[in-house]
C-alpha positions in Angstrom: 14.9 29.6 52.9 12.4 32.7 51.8 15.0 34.2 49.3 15.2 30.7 47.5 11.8 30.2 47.5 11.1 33.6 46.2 13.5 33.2 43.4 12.3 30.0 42.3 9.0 31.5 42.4 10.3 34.0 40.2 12.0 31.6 38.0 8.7 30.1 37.4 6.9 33.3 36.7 9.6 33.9 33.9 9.0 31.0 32.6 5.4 31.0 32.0 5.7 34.6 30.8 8.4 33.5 27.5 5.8 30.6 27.1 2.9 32.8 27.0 4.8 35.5 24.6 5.8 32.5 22.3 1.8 31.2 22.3 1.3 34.6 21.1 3.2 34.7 18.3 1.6 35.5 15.0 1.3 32.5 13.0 0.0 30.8 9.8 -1.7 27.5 9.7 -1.8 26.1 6.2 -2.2 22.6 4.3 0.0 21.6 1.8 -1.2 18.3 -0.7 0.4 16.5 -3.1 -0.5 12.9 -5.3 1.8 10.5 -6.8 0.5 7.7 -9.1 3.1 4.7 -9.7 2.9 1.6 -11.5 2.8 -1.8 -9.9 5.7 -4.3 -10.6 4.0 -7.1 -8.4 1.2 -8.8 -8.1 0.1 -11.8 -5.9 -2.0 -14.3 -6.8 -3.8 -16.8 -4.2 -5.1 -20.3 -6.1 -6.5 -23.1 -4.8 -5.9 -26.7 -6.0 -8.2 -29.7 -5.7 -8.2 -33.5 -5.6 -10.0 -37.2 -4.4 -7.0 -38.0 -2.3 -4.0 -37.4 -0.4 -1.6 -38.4 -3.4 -3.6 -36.6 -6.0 -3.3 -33.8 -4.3 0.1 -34.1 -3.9 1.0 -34.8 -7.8 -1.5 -31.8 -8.5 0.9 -29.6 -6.3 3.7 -31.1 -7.7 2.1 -29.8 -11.4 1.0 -26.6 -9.9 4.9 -26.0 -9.0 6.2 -26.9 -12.0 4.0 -24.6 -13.8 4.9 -21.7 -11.7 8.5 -22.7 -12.1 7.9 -22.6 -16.1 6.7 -19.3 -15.9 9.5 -17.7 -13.9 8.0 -18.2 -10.8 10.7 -18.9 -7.9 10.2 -22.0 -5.0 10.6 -19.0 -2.8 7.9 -16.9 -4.1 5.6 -19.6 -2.9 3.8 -19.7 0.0 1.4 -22.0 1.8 -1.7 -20.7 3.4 -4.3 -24.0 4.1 -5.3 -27.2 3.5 -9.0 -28.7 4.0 -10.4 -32.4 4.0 -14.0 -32.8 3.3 -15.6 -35.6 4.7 -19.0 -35.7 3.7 -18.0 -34.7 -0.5 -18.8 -37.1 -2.7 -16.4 -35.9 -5.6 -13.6 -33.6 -4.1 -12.4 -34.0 -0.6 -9.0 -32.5 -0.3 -8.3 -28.5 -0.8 -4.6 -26.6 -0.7 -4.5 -22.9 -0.9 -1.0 -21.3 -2.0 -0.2 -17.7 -2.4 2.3 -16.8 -5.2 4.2 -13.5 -6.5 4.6 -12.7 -10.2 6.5 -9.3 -11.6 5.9 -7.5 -14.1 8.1 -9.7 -16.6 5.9 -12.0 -16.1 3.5 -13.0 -19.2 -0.1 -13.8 -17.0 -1.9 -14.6 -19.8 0.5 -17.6 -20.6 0.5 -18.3 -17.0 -3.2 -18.3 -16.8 -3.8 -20.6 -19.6 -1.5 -23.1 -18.3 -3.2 -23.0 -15.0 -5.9 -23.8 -16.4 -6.5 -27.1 -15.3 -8.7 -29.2 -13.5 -7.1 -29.4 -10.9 -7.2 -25.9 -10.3 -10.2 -24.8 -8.3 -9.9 -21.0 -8.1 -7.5 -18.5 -8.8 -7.5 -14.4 -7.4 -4.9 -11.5 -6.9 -5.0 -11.1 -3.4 -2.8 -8.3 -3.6 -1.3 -5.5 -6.3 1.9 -3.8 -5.3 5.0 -1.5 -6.4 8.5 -3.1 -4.5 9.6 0.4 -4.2 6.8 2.3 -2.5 8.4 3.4 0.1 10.7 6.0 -1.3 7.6 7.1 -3.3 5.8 7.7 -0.1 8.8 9.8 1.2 8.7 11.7 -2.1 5.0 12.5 -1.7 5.3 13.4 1.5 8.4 15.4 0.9 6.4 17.3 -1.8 3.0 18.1 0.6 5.4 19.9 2.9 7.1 22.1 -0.3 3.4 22.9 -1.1 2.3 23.8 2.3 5.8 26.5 2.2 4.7 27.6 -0.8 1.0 28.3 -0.3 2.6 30.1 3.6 5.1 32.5 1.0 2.2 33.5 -1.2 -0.4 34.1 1.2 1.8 36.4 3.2 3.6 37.7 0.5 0.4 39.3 -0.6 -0.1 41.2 2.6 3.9 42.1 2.6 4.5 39.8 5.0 7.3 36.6 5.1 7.4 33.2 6.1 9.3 32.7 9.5 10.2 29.3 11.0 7.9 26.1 11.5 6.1 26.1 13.9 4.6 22.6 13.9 4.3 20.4 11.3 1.4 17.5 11.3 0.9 14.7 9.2 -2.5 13.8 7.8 -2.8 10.0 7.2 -4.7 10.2 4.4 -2.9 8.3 1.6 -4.1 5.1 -0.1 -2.3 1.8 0.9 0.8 0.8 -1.0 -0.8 -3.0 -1.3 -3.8 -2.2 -3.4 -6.7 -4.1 -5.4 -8.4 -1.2 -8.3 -11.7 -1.5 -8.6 -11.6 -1.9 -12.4 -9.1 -5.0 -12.4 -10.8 -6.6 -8.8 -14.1 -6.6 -10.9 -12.4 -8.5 -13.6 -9.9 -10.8 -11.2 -11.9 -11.2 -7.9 -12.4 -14.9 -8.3 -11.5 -16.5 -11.6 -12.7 -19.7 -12.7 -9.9 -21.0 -14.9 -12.5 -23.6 -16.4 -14.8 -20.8 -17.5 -11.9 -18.0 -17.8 -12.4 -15.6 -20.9 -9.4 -16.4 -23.2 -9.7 -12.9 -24.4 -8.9 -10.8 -21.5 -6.0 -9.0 -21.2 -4.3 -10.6 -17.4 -1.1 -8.3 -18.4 0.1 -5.7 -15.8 -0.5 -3.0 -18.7 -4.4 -3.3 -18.1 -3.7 -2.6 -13.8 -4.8 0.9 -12.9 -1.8 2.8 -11.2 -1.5 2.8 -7.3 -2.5 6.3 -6.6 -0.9 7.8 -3.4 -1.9 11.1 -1.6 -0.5 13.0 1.3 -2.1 16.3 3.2 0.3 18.3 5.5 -0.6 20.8 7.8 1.9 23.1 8.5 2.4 26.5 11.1 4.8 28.9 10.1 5.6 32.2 12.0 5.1 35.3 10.6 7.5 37.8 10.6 
């Protein structure tokens, strides 16, 4: 029973001497970065529609439909979000709230001005998006890691040293969402009056600012 329990205790002691030589091991800690701006192909769109009563609010979402449906929108690419009943109005006491998607062959400007009706109570991008962000963010990503090798090769390479094997690689959340509003066009689009609207905007997805994405990783390589 002693010799096994010395040998495990020597086990042990060999054990936390390779971890202690690895923690020793000369390292270098760096931070690679890289940005990617991409174009949105997809915007959506909440609106509001408005009416006296129960069946004008159903013909106005009956019109509302058709004119999405006339301007490429798909049934599917409609999406319900509320409905309110004011009691105490003396002009309009039933609300509906739908969300819809549009793409970038989508002419808003036309859509606009046939939504511009008076049934239409509000209209606002609720979101601005690119379908295939997700292989963008891998490519980002992808590209911060290259940077952080390359900024390890150089740094070391300038003291005649080389880049070993990773030690630990670390991801630093500090991209911008892939479902984005810009500033410039959520100063323009935050709530649009369709009654009031200035005819001589440009709505178009040529006049969106770029979704910008940006990705830090923080690298340790070994030196040899």
């Amino acid at each position: 029973m002693k010799l096994k329990h010395l040998l495990l205790v020597g086990l042990f002691a060999v054990a936390n001497f390779v971890n202690a030589q690895e923690v020793k091991k000369n390292a270098i800690e760096v931070t690679g970065v890289a940005e990617m701006e991409v174009e949105p192909d997809e915007i959506i769109f909440s609106i509001g529609i408005k009416a006296d009563n129960k069946n004008q609010l159903a013909d106005s979402e009956k019109l509302l439909f058709e004119t999405l449906k006339n301007n490429g929108v798909k049934n599917e690419d409609i999406k319900f979000k509320s409905m309110y009943q004011n009691l105490y109005s003396k002009t309009t006491k039933f609300t509906k709230s739908f969300q819809f998607k549009v793409n970038a062959k989508t002419n808003v400007s036309k859509l606009f001005e046939d939504l511009n009706q008076k049934w239409v109570s509000n209209l606002s991008i609720a979101e601005i998006k690119n379908t295939k962000i997700a292989d963008f963010r891998k490519t980002v990503k992808i590209n911060a890691l290259k940077a952080a090798k390359e900024k390890a090769d150089y740094l070391l390479g300038s003291i005649n040293k080389k880049t070993g094997d990773a030690i630990e690689i670390i991801e630093i959340e500090d991209y911008m969402s892939d479902s984005i509003l810009p500033v410039a066009y959520r100063s323009k689009m935050a709530n649009v009056q369709l009654e009031a609207a200035d005819q001589s905007m440009d709505y178009s997805f040529d006049n969106i600012e770029n979704i910008k994405l940006k990705y830090s990783i923080k690298t340790k390589y070994e030196i040899l």
